[in-house]
Structure formats: structure tokens, C-alpha cells
C-alpha positions in Angstrom: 59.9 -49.8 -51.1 56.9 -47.2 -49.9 59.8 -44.6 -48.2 62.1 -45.2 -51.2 58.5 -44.3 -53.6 57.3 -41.4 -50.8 61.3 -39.8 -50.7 61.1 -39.6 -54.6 57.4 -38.9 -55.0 58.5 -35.5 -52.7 61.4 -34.4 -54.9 59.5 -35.2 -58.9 56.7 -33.9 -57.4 58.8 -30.8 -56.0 59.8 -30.6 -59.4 56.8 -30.9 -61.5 55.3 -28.3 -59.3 58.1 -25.5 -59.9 57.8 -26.6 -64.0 54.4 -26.0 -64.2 54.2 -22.7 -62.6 53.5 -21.0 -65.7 50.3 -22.9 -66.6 48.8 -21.8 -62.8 48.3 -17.4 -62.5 50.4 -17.4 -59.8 53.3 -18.1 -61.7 53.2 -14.8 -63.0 50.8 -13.1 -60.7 52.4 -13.7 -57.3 55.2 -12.6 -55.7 58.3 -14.7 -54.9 56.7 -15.4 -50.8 53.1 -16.1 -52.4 54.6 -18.5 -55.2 56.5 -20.0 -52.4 54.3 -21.3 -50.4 52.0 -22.3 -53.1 55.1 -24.4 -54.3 56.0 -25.8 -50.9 51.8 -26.3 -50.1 51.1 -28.0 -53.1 54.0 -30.4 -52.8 53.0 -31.4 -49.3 49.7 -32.3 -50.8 50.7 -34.1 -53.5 53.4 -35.9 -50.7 50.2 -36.6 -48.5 47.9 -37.7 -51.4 50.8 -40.3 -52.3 50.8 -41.6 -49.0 47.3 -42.1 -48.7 46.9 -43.7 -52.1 49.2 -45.9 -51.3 48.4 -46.8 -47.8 44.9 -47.6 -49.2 46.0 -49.6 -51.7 48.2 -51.5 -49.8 45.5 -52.4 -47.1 43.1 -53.7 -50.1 45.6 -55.6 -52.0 49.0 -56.4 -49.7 51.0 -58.5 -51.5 49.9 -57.6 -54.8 52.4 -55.2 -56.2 50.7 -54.3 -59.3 47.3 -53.9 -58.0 48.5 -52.1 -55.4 50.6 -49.8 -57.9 47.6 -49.5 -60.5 45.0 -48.5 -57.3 47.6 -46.1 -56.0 48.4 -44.4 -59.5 44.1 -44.4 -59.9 43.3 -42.7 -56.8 45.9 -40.4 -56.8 44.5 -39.4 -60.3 41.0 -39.6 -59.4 41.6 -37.4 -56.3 43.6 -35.0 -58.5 40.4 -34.8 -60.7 38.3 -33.9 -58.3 40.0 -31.4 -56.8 41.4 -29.3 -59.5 37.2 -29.4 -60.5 36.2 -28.0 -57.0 39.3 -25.8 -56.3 39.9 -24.1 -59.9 36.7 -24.9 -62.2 33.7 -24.4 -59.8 35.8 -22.6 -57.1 38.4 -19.7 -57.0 41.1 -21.1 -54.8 43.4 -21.8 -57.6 43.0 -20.7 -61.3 44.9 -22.1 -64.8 46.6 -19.8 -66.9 45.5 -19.4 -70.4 48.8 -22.0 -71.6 46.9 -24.5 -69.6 45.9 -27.1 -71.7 42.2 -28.1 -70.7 39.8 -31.2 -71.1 37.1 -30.5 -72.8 33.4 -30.5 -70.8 35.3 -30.6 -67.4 37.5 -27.5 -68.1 40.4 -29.1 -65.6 44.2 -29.0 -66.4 45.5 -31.7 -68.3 49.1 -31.3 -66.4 48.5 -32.1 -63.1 46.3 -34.7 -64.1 49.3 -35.9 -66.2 51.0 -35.7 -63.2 49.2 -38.3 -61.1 50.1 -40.9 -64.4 53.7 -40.0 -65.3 55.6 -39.1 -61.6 54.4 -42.2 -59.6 55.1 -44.5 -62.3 58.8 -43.2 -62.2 58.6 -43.1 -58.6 57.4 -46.7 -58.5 60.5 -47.7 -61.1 62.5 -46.2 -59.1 62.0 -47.5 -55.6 61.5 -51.4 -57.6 64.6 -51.4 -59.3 66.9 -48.8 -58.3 69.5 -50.7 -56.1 71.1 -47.3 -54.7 67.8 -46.8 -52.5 67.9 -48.0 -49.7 64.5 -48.1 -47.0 
């Protein structure tokens, strides 16, 4: 179950990535090298926060599949939080595009937050029920 939820945790978050391009300036700012490897860089981050989350979770609750699905889904988020603060509010590694939308106070992105919620729930579905994966 946890390669069959990495494998498709690496291609929604592949995806997401690429769609929200436009809400990050580099989708329009950078060249097709530069928007690239922020594609590819940010995808093996989200790949390597997955893993951790999970790994966590599973060490704290083993054999309890939704604890260890709702503490992977909450770090992953919590992390995400945290570093879209330090890297695009407070710092200048990464910046939001004005069709960002934005919590209010924080000032951090409400899509890849959204993110952490929405892709490993499907990912979880996915590697629970679909019968075609195979670890």
C-alpha cells in the first residue's frame, strides 16, 4: 500500500504542480529550463514530504490505517504551511502570482495548501481500493 500511495502521490502531485503554474510568477516569468526544474524540484519535495509524513505516521500508529492516513494528510499540510510562510511570505525564494488566492493574516496560498488535503486523499483511495496496483 505505501509504494502504490508514493507511485501516485509522484504523478497527482506532478500534475497539480504543472496546473498551478499560473498562480506561482514563474509560470509566466521563467523560461521553459527555469519553469522546469522548478516543476521537477517541487515534485520531488512534495514526493519526499509524502514519504516522510507517512513514514512518521506509520512509526506512531502501525496498524492503525486511519490514524496513520489522518497524521500523514496533517503533517504533510502542516509542513506545507510552514513552508510556503518562510519561502514566499517572509522570504523571496518563491513568490504567488496575483491569481493566487490567499488566507487572510498569513498571506499563504490556498492551492498548495489545498494540495496537501485533496491529492493524498486520492492517493490514499487509490492505493486502498484500486485492485490494478500492485506493491
Amino acid at each position: 500500500m505505501a509504494i502504490r500511495y508514493l507511485v501516485v502521490m509522484a504523478i497527482a502531485n506532478l500534475v497539480w504542480e504543472i496546473a498551478q503554474l499560473p498562480f506561482y510568477t514563474i509560470g509566466s516569468a521563467g523560461d521553459l529550463h527555469e519553469i522546469s526544474i522548478a516543476i521537477l524540484h517541487c515534485t520531488a519535495g512534495d514526493v519526499l514530504i509524502a514519504t516522510a509524513s507517512l513514514l512518521i505516521a506509520w512509526v506512531c500508529f502501525r496498524r492503525r490505517t486511519g490514524w496513520v492516513i489522518g497524521a500523514t494528510i496533517a503533517m504533510g499540510f502542516f509542513y506545507t504551511m510552514w513552508s510556503e510562510y518562510v519561502h514566499a511570505v517572509i522570504g523571496a525564494d518563491w513568490a504567488y502570482a496575483p491569481l493566487m488566492p490567499l488566507l487572510p493574516v498569513l498571506g499563504i496560498g490556498v492551492l498548495p495548501l489545498a494540495q496537501w488535503l485533496v491529492v493524498p486523499a486520492i492517493a490514499f483511495g487509490m492505493a486502498n481500493r484500486n485492485p490494478s496496483f500492485q506493491q
